[in-house]
C-alpha positions in Angstrom: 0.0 0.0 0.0 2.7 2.2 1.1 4.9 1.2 -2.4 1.6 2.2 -4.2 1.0 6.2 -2.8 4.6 6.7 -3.1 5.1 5.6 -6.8 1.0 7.6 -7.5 2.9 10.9 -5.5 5.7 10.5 -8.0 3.7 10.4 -11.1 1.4 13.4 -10.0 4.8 15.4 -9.3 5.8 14.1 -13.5 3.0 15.1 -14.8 1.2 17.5 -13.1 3.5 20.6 -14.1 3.2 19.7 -17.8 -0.3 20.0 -17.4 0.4 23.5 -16.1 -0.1 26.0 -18.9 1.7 29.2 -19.2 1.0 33.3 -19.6 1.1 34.6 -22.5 0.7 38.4 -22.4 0.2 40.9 -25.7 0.7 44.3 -26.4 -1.6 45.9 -28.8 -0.7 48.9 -31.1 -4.4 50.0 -31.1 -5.8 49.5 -27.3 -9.6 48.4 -27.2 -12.1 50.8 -26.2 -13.6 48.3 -23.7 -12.8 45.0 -22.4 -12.7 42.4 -24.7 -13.0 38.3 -24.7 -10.9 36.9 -28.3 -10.6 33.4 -28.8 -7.1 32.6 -30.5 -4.4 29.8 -30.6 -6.5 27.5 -29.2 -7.4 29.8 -25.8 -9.1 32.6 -24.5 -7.7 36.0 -24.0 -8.9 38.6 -22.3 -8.2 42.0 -23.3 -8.4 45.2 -21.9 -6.7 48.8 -22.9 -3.8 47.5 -25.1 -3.3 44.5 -23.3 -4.4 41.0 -24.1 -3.5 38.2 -21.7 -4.3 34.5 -21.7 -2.8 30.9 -20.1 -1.7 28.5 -23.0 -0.8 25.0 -23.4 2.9 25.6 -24.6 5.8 26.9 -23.1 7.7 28.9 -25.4 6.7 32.1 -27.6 6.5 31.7 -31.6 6.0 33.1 -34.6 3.3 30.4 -35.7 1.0 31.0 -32.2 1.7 35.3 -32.6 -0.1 35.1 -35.7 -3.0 33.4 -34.7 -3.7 36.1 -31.5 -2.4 38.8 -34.5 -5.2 37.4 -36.8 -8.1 38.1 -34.2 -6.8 41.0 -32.2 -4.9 43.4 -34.7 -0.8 44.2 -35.0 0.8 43.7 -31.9 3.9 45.9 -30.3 5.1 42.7 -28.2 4.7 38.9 -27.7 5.6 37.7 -24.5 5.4 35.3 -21.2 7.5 36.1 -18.0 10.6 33.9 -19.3 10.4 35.3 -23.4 9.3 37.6 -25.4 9.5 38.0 -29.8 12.6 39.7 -31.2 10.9 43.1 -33.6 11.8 40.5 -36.7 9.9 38.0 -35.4 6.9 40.6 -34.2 7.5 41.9 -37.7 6.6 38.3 -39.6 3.6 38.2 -36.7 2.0 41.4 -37.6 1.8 40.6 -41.3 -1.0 38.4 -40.1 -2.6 41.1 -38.4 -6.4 41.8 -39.0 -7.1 45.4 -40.2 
């Protein structure tokens, strides 16, 4: 019994932080007039002023997941979470996506 909780408290402590997503935050060039709800890459942001913040299922910040928040929010001056943010050529390729 005691062989079986440890090995199940191991296995939560594996798996449990890659279930954990992570924060994705969004600067807009044109802020929203009002607080805003946008579903894009797969989650929902929430957006107020000329931020736009949301928790997704992937760890690092890309070109491919930029352009789908782009697409639905408008051109973006940054792409970020707390550990990375897009280089302006990479926000560049991004904002081509950009809805008008």
């Amino acid at each position: 019994m005691l062989r079986s909780l440890s090995l199940t408290a191991a296995m939560a402590a594996i798996v449990l932080p890659a279930a954990a997503g992570t924060n994705f935050t969004a600067k807009l060039t044109t802020p929203v007039d009002s607080s805003e709800r946008v579903i894009a890459a797969k989650a929902l942001w929430n957006c107020d002023g000329d931020t736009c913040v949301a928790e997704l299922n992937r760890r690092t910040v890309t070109v491919r997941t930029c352009k789908k928040v782009a697409s639905e929010v408008g051109a973006l001056a940054a792409f970020s979470t707390a550990e990375e943010s897009l280089s302006e050529e990479d926000l560049a390729k991004c904002n081509k996506a950009a809805k008008d």
